[in-house]
N, C-alpha and C positions, 0 to 999 in steps of 0.2 A: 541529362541536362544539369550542371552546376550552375546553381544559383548563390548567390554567398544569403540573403533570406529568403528563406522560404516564402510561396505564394501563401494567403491565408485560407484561398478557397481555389478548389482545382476541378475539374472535367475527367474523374479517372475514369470512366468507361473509354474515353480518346488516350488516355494516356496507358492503358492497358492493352487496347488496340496495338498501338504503337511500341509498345515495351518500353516505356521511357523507365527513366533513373533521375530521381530530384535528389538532390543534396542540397543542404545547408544548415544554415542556423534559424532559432528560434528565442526571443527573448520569452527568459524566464519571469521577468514581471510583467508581462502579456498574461500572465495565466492566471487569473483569478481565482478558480478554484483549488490549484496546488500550493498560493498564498493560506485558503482557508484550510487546507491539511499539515502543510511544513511550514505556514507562517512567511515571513516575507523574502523573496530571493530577488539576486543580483546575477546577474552572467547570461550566460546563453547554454541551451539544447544544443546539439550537433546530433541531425538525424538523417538518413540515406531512406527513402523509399525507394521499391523496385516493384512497379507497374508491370503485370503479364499475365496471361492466361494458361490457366493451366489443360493437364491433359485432358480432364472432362470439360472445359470450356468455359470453368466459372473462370469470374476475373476476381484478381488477387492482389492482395499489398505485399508485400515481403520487405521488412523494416526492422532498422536496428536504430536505436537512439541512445546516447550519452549525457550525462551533465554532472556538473557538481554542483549539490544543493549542502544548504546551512539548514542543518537539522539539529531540534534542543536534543541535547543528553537527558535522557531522563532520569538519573543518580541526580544532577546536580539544575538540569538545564540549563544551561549555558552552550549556546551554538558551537557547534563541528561541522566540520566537509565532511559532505560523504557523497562519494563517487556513487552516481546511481545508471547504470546503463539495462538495454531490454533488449534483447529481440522478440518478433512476432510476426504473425500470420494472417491476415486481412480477408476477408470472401467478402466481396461486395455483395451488397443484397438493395433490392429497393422499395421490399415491403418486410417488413417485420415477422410476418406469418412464412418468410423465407428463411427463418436463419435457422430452424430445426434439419431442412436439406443439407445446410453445410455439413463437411466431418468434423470429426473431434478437433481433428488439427487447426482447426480456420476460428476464430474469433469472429463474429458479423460486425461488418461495419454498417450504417445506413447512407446509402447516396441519397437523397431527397431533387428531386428534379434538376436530377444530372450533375449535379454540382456536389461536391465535399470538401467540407470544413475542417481543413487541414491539421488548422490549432488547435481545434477539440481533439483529434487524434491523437495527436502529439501528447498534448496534456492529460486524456485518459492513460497512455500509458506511461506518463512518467507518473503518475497519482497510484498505478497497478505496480509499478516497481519500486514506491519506498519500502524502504524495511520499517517490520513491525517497532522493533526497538534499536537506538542507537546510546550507546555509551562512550564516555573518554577510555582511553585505557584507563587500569586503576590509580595509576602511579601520575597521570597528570589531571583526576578530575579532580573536583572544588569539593568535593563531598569525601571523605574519608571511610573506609568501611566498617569500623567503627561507627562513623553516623546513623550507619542505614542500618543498624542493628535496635528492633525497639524493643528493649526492656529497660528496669527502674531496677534501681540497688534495691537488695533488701527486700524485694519481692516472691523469693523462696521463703523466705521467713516467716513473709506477711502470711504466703497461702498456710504453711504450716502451723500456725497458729488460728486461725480460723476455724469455727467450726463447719462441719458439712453441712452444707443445706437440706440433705436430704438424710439426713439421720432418724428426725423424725418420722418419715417414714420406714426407715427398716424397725425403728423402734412397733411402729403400729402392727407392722407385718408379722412380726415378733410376737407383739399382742394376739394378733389374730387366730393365727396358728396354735397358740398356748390355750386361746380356747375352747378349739375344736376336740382339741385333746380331752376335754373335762369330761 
């Protein structure tokens, strides 16, 4: 079934049954909690689910999603695109003490009385697939790499001139030793 938006809450035990296919979109400032990790977006997700059961019987999501978010640079922070797309692997489950039975392969989803909450879906995995860190290339960020280098002129000097802090005690150690000796 193409929808051009996505439902916000769906029946996948019937759509599993059935083998349906949802396609569409999803705004990106619907998602409140990927505002509190990437800060504020504009645009839309573009996601495909695929409802079916598999060979042992559990039922499954089979999902790919797309989008481009405005993530800071962290050299400079100043926002970039950055294409962030997923696939994944869905086990529905409807108690929480079920999701050890899935395999490795299956992530658990929770159906709570029949019903699932499409846009948390959605948004848990576009939240799973930002990148740790994003930067400009070098050559067009605000931050120079000279900037990001911290040191003071003159600071070899400084330490060279300095005495050791712990002088004193090789001195005592010194001491020590020369005693035992007597």
């Amino acid at each position: 079934m193409l929808t051009s938006q996505l439902p916000s809450r769906v029946e996948p035990y019937k759509l599993a049954t059935r083998r349906e296919r949802l396609e569409g979109q999803v705004a990106l400032g619907k998602m409140a909690r990927l505002t509190e990790e990437a800060g504020e977006q504009t645009g839309e997700c573009y996601a495909t689910l695929e409802f079916g059961v598999d060979a042992q019987g559990r039922r499954e999501i089979r999902g790919h999603l797309r989008a481009t978010l405005s993530l800071a640079c962290r050299r400079c922070l100043v926002p970039l695109e950055q294409d962030v797309s997923s696939d994944f692997l869905l086990g529905m489950i409807s108690d929480e003490a079920l999701a050890s039975e899935l395999p490795a392969s299956h992530e658990p989803v929770l159906v709570e009385n029949e019903q699932l909450d499409l846009l948390t879906v959605i948004e848990d995995e576009l939240i799973l697939s930002l990148p740790q860190v994003v930067y400009h290339d070098e050559a067009e960020c605000f931050v120079s790499a000279e900037q990001l280098v911290s040191r003071t002129e003159g600071a070899e000097q400084e330490n060279a001139s300095r005495p050791n802090p712990f002088a004193v005690l090789g001195a005592l150690k010194g001491k020590g030793s020369s005693e035992g000796q007597e």
